[in-house]
Residue, then its C-alpha position, 0 to 999 in steps of 0.5 A: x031220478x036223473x041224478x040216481x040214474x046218470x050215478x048208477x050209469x057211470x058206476x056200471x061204466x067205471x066197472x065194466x072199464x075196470x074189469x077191462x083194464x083187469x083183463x087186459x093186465x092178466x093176459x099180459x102179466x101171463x104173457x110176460x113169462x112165456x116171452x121172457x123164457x123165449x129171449x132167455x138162453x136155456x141149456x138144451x137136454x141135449x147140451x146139459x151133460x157139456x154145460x155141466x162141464x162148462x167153465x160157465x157153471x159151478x156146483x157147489x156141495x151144501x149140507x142137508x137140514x137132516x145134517x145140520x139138525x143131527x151136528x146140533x144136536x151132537x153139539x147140543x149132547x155134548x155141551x150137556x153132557x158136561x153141564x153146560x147151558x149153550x146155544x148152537x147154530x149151523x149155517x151154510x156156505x154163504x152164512x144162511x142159518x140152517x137150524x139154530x137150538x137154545x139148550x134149556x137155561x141158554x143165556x140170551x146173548x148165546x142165540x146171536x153170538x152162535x150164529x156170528x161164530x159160525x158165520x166167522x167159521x164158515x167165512x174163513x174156513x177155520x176156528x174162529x179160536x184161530x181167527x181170534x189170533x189174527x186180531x192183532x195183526x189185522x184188528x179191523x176184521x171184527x168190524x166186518x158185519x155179523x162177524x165174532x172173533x172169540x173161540x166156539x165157532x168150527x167150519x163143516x168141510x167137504x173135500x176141503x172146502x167150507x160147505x158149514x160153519x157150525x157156532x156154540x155160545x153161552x159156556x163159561x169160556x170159548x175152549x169148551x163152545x169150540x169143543x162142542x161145536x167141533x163134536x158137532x162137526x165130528x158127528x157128520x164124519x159118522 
């Protein structure tokens, strides 16, 4: 009886310590936040309109999901419209995929090489049939990772800038997955 009770002494004993070490790491994990908002710098209401205007910040201008669904599907359209069985995909600025469709009958290949095409496009901010050409003069930029230099790849622009890039694979040749990625972009100026 001795030994059951010194067990249930020590198991109460380590869960009351438990609980208190629990306690004790909640109050100060939500501490933490209120003392590191206090130690960061902050832009004041007062301030935001100069901060705006400070050299420090940049905005920048992305392309809505509504957008980059609406050129896919444009691409989409016009790659069937002609018979044709592709892929599109639409990333932004920084090579993120925003949406990415696989026409019915699309070849396996087509998902991964459309995102490549318009993360080369949005990358160099042109026709990745244009960069295709510029293989022979520097042939290791198709060793940069998650690049494809072959045509069907086309940049989505905003005031010259590269804001997109959208990619269609899986046509018989690069001509036509250009042309419907460029239908794409064309359905944005709309």
């Amino acid at each position: 009886m001795q030994t059951r009770t010194r067990v249930l002494t020590g198991t109460a004993l380590a869960l009351a310590l438990g609980a208190g070490t629990f306690g004790a790491v909640s109050a100060s994990a939500s501490a933490a936040p209120a003392a590191q908002a206090e130690s960061a710098p902050a832009v004041s209401a007062k301030k935001k309109d100069d901060a705006v205007k400070d050299k420090n910040f940049t905005t920048s201008t992305h392309l809505t999901v509504d957008a980059a669904s609406r050129a896919a599907q444009a691409a989409l359209d016009a790659a069937e419209k002609e018979g044709q069985k592709v892929t599109v995909a639409v990333v932004d600025r920084n090579g993120n995929t925003i949406v990415t469709l696989r026409g019915d009958g699309a070849g396996p290949q087509s998902y991964e090489s459309a995102e490549r095409k318009a993360f080369t496009a949005v990358s160099w901010n042109a026709p990745t049939s244009v960069l295709a050409g510029r293989l022979a003069q520097a042939p290791n930029l198709k060793d940069i990772p998650g690049t494809l230099f072959l045509a069907g790849g086309t940049p989505v622009q905003a005031s010259g800038a590269p804001v997109a890039g959208i990619g269609v694979a899986g046509a018989p040749s690069g001509d036509l997955d250009e042309k419907f990625a460029k239908a794409g972009a064309d359905s944005l100026a709309k």
